[in-house]
N, C-alpha and C positions, 0 to 999 in steps of 0.2 A: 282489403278492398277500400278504395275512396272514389267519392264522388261527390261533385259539385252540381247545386241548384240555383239558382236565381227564384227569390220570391218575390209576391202578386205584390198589392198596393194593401192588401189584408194581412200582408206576412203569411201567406200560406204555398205554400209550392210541392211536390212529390218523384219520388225515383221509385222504378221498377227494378228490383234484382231477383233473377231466378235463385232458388235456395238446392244445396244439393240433400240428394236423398238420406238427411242423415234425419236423426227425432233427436233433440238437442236443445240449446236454448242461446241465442248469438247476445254478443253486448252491442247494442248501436251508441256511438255518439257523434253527438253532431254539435258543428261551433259554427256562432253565424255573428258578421259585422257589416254594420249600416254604412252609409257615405260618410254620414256625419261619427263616425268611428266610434259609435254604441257599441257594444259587443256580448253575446251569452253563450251559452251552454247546455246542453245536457243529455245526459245517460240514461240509456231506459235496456232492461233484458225484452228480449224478444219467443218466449216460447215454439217452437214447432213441432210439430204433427204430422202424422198421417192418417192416414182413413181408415186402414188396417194393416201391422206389420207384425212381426214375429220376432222373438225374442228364443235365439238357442243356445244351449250349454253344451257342448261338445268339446272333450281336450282332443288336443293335436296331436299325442301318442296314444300308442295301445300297447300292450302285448300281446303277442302270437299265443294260440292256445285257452291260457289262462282266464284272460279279460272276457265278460260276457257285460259289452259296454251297454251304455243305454244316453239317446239323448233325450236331453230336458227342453219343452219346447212351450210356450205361450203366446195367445194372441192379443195384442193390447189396438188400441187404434182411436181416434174422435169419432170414429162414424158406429162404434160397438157400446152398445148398454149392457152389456154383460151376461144375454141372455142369449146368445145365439148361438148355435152350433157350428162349431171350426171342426171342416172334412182337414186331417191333416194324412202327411203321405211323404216315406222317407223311401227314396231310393238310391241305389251306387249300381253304376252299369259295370262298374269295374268288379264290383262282388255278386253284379248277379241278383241282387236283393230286390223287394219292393215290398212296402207292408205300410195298408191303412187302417186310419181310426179317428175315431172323432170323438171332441169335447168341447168343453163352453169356451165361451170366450173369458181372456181375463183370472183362466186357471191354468195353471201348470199340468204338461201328461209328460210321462215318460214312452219315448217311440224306441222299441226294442233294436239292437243288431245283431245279425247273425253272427259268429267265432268265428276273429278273423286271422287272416293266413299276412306272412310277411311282406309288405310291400307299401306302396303309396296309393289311397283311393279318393275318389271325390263322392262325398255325401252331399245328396239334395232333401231338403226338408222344404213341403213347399202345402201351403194352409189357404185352404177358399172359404168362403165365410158364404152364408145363405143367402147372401145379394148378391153370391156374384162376385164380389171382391177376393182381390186374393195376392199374394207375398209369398215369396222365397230367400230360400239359403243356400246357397252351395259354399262347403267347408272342405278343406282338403287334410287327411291325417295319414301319420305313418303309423305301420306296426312293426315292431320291433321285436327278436324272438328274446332278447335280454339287456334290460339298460343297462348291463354291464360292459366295460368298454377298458380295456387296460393293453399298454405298451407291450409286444413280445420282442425281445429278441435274440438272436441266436450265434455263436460263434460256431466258423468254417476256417479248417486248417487250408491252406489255397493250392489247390492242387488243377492240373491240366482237365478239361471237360466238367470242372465244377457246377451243380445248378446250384439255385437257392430257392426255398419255401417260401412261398410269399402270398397275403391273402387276397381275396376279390373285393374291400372294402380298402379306402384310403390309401394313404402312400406307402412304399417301402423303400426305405432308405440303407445303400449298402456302404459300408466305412470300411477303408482295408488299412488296417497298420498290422506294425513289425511285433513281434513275440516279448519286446521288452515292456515297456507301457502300454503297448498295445492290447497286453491279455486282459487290462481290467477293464476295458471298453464294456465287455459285454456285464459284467458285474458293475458298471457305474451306472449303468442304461434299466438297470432293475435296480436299482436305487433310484433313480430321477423320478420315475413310474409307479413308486412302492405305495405314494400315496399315505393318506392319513391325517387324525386332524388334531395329534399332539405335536406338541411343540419342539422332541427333537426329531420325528419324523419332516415336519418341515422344514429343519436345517438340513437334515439329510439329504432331502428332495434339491434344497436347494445349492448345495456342494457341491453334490453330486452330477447335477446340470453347468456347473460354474464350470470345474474341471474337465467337461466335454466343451465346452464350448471353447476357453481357451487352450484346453489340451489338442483336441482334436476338431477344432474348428465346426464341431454341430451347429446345424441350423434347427436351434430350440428359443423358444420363452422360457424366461429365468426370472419370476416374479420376486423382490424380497419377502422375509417374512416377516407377517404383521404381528411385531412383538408386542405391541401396544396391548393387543386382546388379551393379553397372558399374563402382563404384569398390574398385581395387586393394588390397589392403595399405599401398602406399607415398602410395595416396591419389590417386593418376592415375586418370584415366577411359578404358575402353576403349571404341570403338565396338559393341561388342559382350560381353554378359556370359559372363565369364570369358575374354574375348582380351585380346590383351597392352593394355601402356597406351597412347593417343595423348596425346600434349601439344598435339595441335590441338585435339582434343574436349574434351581438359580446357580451356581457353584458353575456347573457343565456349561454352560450356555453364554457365562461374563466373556470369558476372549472374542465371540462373537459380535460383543454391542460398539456398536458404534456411536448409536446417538447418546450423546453428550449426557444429555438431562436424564436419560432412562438407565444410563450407566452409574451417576452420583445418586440416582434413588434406589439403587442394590446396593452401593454400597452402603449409605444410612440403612437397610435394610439387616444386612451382613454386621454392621456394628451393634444392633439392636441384641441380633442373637447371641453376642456375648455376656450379655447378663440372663442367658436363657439356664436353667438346671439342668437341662441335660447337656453331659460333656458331647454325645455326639452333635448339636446343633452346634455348639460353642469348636467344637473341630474344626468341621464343615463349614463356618462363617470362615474362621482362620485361616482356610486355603484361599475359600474366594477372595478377600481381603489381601491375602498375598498375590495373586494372579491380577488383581487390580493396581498393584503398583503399591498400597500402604505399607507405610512403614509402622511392621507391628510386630517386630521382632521384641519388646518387651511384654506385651502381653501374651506374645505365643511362649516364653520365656517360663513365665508365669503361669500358663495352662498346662505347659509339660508338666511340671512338678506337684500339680493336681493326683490327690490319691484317686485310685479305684479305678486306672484310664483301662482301657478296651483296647482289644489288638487294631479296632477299628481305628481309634481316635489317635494309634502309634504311628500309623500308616498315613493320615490327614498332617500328624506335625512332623512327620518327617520331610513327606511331600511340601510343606509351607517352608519345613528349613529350605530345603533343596529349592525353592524356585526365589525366594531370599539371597541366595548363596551364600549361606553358611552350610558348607558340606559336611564339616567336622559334624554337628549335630547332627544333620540328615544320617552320616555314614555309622553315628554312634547305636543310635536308635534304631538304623537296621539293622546294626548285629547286635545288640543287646534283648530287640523287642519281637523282634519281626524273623530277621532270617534263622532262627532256630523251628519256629512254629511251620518252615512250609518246605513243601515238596519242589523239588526244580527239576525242571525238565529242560534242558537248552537255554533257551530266552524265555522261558513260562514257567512260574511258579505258580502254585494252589497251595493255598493252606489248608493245614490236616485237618482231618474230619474231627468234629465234636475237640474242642482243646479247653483247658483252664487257662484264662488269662488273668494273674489278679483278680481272682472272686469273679470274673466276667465269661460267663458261655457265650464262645461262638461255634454254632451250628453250620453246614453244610450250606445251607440256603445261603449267611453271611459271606460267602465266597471273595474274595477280590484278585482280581487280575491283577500281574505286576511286569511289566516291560522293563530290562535293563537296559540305558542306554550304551553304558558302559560296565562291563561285568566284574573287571576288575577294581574298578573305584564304586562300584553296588550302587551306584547315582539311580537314583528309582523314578520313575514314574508308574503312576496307574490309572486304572477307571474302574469304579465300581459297579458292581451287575444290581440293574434294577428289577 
């Protein structure tokens, strides 16, 4: 708001502005300059009031059933000394309700509401004071029967008089593709919706929506993920923001970085843990480092030949020859270390239960998945189960 005055021969002059019904406090300033080009200033807060108003606490959800809300209500005002008695009085015509009761002024009451049922209602809460004076509220809240809220959906083989299920809330979206790519639509769309607030949950989510969107042209939000939250000081990732660091998730998670500076601070991270004592850290650096592009085929060189390794850590330096491309090694160490210890099934191998590796027990839980790319050159990749 601006507005100009012309002042008297005393420098005094005034404006009228009506104020809205709020209790607040405005900043006025005002600059004024003479003929003879004097010129000042200044800033003053402006306090405002009412004579009696009401202050309530009410949230905008409920739930169905459970909830037995209650609103918080006080009267404050310049025309109340704190002695007078506030009639207050909450009703909703949509629930039916009315219920009063009185207290001082300048004190907090709590006004009960009845259990309520699913829908949208308006609450009035409205306070007279013993003179006469008197304020209201009217709020508007849903109730909800569960703030749970999650994606469904469903795959239909497409046949002549087909319906589909579909809910009384929100939209339903129906996508028709072919039996090729098109079977994992319904399996990509409960991934997009799986939710969660680890960090490969949220690569997941986010894939998984990438791949509908340019697969199957969805119309979805595909937000990136805030790696920032995840990653340490020393540059490790944690499965969780602000938990300690994993060197698995950091390992799993490097082909996905893009940013520059967050990708050279795993890898100083990944270098670190080559002076760590256990061979498994010292493995697991060794793949990420090779999936980062370094050239570390002398220290993986050198870590092979380390006594007392783990079927684990055979499986991490084979994997690091193989994405190196030194296959001879990779192919060595699978038949020397690995492919005698496991069971195969097709394209799926498990290793045997409870085995001796060199003094090292791996138990059942130590599981690792192993995908052949090519079965007869044994080229391995895998992922391990967390």
């Amino acid at each position: 708001m601006f507005m100009s005055v012309h002042l008297d021969e005393s420098g005094q002059g005034s404006v009228s502005v009506r104020l809205p019904h709020n209790v607040t406090s405005w900043r006025l300033t005002g600059a004024a300059i003479s003929e003879s080009l004097k010129a000042g200033s200044e800033t003053q807060e402006v306090a405002v009031s009412l004579p009696l108003f009401i202050n309530t606490n009410l949230n905008k959800t409920y739930l169905s059933g459970g909830d037995e809300p209650y609103i918080g209500v006080a009267a404050y005002g310049s025309e109340l000394s704190g002695e007078e008695l506030i009639t207050y009085t909450v009703k909703s015509k949509g629930l039916g309700y009315e219920f009063t009761t009185i207290g001082k002024a300048y004190e907090k009451i709590n006004l009960p509401l009845p259990s309520l049922a699913k829908g949208t209602y308006e609450i009035e809460v409205i306070a007279i004071a013993e003179n006469g004076m008197s304020d209201g509220h009217v709020s508007v809240v849903e109730v909800f029967d569960s703030y749970q809220q999650m994606m469904v959906s469903d795959a239909y083989v497409a046949k002549e008089g087909l319906s589909f299920t579909t809910s009384d809330e929100g939209m339903t979206s129906i996508t028709f593709a072919d039996q090729s790519k098109g079977m994992y639509v319904d399996d990509l769309y409960r991934l997009a919706y799986s939710g969660g607030k680890r960090v490969d949950q949220s690569y997941v989510t986010y894939l998984a929506k990438n791949i509908l969107i340019e697969e199957f042209g969805a119309n979805i939000s595909n937000d990136l993920v805030a790696l920032a939250d995840y990653i340490s000081e020393d540059g490790g990732i944690g499965i969780l923001p602000y938990s300690e660091v994993s060197i698995e998730t950091t390992v799993q998670l490097l082909p996905f970085m893009d940013n520059v500076a967050q990708r050279q601070g795993v890898i100083g991270y990944l270098y670190s843990k080559l002076y760590e004592t256990s061979n498994k850290e010292k493995s697991k650096a060794l793949v990420g480092l090779a999936l980062a592009g370094e050239n570390i085929l002398l220290e993986l060189n050198h870590y092979n030949m380390t006594e007392n390794i783990g079927y684990e850590e055979h499986v991490d330096f084979a994997y690091a020859y193989s994405i190196l491309g030194d296959d001879y090694m990779a192919n060595y160490i699978f038949d020397q270390e690995i492919r005698p210890l496991l069971d195969v099934n097709e394209t799926v191998a498990r290793v045997k239960k409870k085995v001796e590796v060199k003094k090292t027990t791996l138990d059942t839980h130590h599981r690792y998945c192993l995908w052949f790319q090519d079965l007869k050159r044994r080229k391995v990749t895998y992922c391990s189960s967390m």
